[in-house]
C-alpha positions in Angstrom: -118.4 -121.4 69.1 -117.0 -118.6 66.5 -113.7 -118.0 66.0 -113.5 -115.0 69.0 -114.9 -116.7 72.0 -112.4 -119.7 70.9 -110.0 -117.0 71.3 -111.4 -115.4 74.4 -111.5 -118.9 75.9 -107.7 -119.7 75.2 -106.4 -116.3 76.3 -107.8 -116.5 79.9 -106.7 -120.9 79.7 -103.3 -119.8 78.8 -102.8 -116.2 81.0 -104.9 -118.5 84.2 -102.2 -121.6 83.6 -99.4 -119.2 83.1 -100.2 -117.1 86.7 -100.8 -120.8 88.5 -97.2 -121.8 87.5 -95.5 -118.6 88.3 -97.3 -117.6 91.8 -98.2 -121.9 93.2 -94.9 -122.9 92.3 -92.1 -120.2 91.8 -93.5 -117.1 94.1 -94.7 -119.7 96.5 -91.8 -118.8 99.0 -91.4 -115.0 99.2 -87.9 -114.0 97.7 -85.9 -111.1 95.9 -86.2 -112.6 91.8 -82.6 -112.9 90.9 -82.0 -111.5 87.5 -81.8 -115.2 85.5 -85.3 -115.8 87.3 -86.7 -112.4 86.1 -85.0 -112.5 82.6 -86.5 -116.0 81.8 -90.0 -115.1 83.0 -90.0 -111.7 81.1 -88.8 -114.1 78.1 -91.7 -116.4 78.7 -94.3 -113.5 79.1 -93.4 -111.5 75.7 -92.9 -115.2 74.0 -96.6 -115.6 75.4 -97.8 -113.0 74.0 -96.4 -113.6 70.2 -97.9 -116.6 69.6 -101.4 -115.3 70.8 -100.7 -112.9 68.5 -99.7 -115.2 65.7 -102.7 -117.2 66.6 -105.3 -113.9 66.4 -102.5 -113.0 63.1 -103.9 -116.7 61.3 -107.4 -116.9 62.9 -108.8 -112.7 62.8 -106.8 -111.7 59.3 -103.1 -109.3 59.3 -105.7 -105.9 60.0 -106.4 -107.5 63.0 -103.0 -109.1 63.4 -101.3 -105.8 63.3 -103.8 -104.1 65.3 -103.1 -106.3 68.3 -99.3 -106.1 67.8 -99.0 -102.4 67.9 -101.5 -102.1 70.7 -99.1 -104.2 72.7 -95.8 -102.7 71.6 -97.5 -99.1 72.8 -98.9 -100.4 76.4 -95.4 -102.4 76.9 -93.5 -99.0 76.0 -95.8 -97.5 78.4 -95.7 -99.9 81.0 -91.6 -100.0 81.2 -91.9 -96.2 81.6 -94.2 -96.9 84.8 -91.4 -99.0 85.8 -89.0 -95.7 86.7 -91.8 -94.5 89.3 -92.5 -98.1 90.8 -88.4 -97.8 91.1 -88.7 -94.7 92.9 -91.8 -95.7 94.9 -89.3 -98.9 96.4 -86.6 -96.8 97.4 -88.6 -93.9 98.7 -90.5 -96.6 101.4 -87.1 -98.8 101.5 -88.9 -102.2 101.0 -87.4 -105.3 101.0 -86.1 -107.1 98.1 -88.2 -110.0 99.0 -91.1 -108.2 99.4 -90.9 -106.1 96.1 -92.4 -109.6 94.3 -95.7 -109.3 96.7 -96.2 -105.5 95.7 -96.0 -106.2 91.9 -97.7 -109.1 91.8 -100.8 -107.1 93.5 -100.0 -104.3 91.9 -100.2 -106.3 88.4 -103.6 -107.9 89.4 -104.9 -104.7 90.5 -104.1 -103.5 86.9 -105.8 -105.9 85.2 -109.2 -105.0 86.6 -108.6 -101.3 85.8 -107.1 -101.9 82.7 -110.2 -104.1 82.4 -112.5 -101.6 83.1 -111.5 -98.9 81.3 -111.0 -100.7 78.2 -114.7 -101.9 78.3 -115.9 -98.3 79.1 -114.0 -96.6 76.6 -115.5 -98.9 74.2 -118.4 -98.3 75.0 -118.1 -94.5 74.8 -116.1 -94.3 71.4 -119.6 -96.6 70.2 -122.4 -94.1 71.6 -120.7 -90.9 71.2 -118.5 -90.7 68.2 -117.3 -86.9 69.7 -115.1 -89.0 72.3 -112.9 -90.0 69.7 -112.0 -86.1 69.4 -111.3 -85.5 73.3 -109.4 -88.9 73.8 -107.0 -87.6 70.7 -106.6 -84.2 72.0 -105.9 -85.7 75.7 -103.1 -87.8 74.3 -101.3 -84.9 72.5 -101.9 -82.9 75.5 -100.2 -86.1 77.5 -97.6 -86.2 74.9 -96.5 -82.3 75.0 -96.6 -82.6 79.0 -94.4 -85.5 79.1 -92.0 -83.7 76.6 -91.6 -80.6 78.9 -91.9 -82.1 81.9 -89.8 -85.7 81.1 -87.1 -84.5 84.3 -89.3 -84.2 86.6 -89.3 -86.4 90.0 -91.7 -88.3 91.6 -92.8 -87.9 95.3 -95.0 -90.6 96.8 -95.4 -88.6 99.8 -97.7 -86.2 97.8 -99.7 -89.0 96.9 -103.7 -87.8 97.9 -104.8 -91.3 98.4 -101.2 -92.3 100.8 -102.4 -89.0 102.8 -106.1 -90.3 102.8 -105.3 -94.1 104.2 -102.8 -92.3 106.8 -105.7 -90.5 108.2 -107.9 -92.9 108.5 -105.9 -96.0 109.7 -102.6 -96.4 112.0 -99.6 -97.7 110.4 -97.0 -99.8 112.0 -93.3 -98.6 112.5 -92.1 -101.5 110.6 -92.8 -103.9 107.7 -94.5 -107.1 109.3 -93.1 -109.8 106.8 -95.6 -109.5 104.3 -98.9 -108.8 105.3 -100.7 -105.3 104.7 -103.1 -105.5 107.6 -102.5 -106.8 111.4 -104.5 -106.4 114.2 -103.3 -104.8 117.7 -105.6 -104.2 120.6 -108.7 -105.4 119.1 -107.7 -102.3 116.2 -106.8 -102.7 112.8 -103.4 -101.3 111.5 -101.9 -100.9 108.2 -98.1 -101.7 107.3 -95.6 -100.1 105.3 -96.5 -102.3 102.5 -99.9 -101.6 102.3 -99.1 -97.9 101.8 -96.7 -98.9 99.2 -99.3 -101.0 97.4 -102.2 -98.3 97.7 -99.0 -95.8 96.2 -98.5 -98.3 93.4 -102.1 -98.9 92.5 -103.1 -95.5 92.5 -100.0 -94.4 90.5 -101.2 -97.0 87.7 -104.4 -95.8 87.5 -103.3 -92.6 86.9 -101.0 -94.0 83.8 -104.2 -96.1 82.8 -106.2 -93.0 82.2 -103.3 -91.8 79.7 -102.5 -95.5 78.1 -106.3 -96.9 77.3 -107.0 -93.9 75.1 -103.7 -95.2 73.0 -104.9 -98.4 72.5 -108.4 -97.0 71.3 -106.8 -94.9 68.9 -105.6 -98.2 67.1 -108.4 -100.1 67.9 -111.8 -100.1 68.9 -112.5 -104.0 69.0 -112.9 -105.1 73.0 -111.2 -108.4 72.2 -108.0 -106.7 70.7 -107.5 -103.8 73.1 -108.3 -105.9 76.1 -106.3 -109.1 75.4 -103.2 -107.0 74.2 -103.4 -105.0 77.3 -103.3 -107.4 79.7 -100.4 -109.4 77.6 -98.8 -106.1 77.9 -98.8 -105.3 82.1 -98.9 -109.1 82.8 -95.0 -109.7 82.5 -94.3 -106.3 84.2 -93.6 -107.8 87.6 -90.5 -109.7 85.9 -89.4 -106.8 83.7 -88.9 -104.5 86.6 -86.1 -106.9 88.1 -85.0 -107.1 84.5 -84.7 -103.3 83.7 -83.8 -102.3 88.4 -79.8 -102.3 87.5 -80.3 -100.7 84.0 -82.7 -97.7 83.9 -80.2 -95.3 83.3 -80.0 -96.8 80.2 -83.4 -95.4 78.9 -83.2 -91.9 79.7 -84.0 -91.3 76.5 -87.2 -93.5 76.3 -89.9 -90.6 77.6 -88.7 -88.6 74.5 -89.9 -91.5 72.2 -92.9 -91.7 74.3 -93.8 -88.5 74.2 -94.0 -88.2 70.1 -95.9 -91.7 70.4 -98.9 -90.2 72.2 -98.9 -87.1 70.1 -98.7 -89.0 67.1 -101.5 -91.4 67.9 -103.4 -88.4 69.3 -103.2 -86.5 65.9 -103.9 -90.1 64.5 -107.5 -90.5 66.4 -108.3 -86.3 65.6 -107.9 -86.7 61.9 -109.3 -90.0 61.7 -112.2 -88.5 59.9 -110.4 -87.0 57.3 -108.0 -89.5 56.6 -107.1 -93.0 58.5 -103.4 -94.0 58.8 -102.9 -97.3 58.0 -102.0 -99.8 60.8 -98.9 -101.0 58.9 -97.4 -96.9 58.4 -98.7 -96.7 62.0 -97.0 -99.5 63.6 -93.5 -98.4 61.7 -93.9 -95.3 62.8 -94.3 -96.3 66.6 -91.5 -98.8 66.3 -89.4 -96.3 64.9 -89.8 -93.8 67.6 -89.2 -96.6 70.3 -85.8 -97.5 68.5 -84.6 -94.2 67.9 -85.0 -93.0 71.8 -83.8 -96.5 73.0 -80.4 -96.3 70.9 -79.8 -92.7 71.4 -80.2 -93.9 75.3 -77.6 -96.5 74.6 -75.4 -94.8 71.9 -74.9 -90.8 73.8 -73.0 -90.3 76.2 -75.1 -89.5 79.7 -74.0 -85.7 81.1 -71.4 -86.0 83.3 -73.6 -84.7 86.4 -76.5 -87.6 85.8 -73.7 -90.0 85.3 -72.1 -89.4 88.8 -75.4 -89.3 90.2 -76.0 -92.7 88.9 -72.9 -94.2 90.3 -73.8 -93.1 94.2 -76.1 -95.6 96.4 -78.8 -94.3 96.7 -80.9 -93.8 99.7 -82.0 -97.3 101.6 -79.7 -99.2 98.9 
């Protein structure tokens, strides 16, 4: 076996032993992760993922070592800003603390094959058609600048096409039925609250996949290192979530960073031809940005107005 399929083979040993231990043994009975729970299992995931990348680091060379890092410092930026909608998701359907685990974990899983997916047909695409290269780099500055100018606006699941779509064509029950999405009443099949939540969720991601895969590919255009630091990346979401509920507020800055990261990368991919950025200036730049917005989150004062927003309960709290 070469070096990669070694590889291959102990990423899916590790990530398939690591998901057995989590959901047969900690998720078996349905509950609200208390913070210590969470903070240990994001610890774990991130941990996880180091020492893959240390191992790809020794085994695939540093260019390959620093290609996976930064493409899993982008997607985990990413992926915590998805975690503000999945906040407002939860508290616009007012689900249960002890159900929140089941939607995430789903959620996650559901993820992985779209993540999956894209990742092998973007690939694919940047390999045929080199042109692709061009409209991937001018969707993430495009991203980038909408973010920016739109970074205050709120999200309303209701609006959601595909929620509006399974309404119509199924019945929902009034209630949440512990924590199954489908149940059957009068020989018909219903839907429960937290099956809309899930298809709000799922379709949500996909819509942040479509912005986030063309980031990775603008670092790096190896399957292996783009899918496996992907995956890494949204895997230890579910735990981070419970991590970062109490503490959002705290990164009101972070879209800003975002924002110059995908319009940075995006002029990265576009001028690729006429000069490449080296990984090591391109990670330091990414990392920057992230630490900049973070402490400026953490270091300025929030505006009076957001602050006593902050400090009501809100709605189904």
């Amino acid at each position: 076996m070469t070096v990669e399929a070694w590889l291959w083979l102990v990423f899916h040993v590790v990530v398939g032993a690591m998901l057995a231990v989590d959901l047969g043994v900690f998720q078996r009975t349905p509950h609200k992760m208390s913070m210590r729970e969470a903070t240990i299992w994001s610890i774990v995931w991130i941990a996880a993922a180091l020492l893959f990348n240390a191992g790809v680091w020794a085994l695939e060379g540093s260019q390959v070592g620093l290609e996976w890092f930064t493409a899993y410092l982008v997607e985990k930026a990413l992926s915590v800003d998805n975690l503000f909608v999945f906040l407002v998701i939860f508290s616009y359907f007012a689900v249960p603390g002890h159900l929140q685990p089941r939607v995430l974990l789903w959620g996650v899983l559901g993820a992985v094959v779209m993540r999956a997916s894209l990742i092998l047909v973007g690939v694919t695409l940047v390999k045929l058609f080199h042109w692709v290269l061009y409209f991937f780099g001018a969707l993430l500055v495009y991203t980038g600048w909408k973010l920016f100018r739109h970074r205050e606006e709120t999200v309303d699941p209701s609006q959601n096409p595909v929620l509006q779509a399974v309404r119509r064509r199924f019945p929902v029950t009034e209630t949440y039925v512990g924590g199954k999405f489908f149940v059957r009443r009068d020989g018909r099949l219903w839907v429960t609250p937290l099956f809309l939540v899930l298809v709000v969720v799922e379709s949500t991601d996909l819509m942040f996949a479509i912005d986030s895969i063309p980031a990775v590919l603008a670092i790096t255009h190896h399957m292996f290192t783009a899918y496996t630091s992907n995956i890494f990346a949204i895997l230890g979401l579910r735990a981070l979530f419970f991590v970062l509920a109490g503490i959002m507020d705290m990164f009101r800055y972070l879209k800003y960073g975002l924002s110059l990261v995908l319009v940075f990368i995006g002029l990265k991919m576009l001028a690729s031809d006429i000069y490449k950025v080296p990984i090591g200036i391109s990670l330091g730049v990414v990392a920057c940005i992230l630490a900049v917005s973070v402490l400026a989150s953490v270091l300025i004062p929030a505006p009076k107005e957001v602050a006593s927003e902050a400090s009501e309960p809100s709605a189904g709290s």
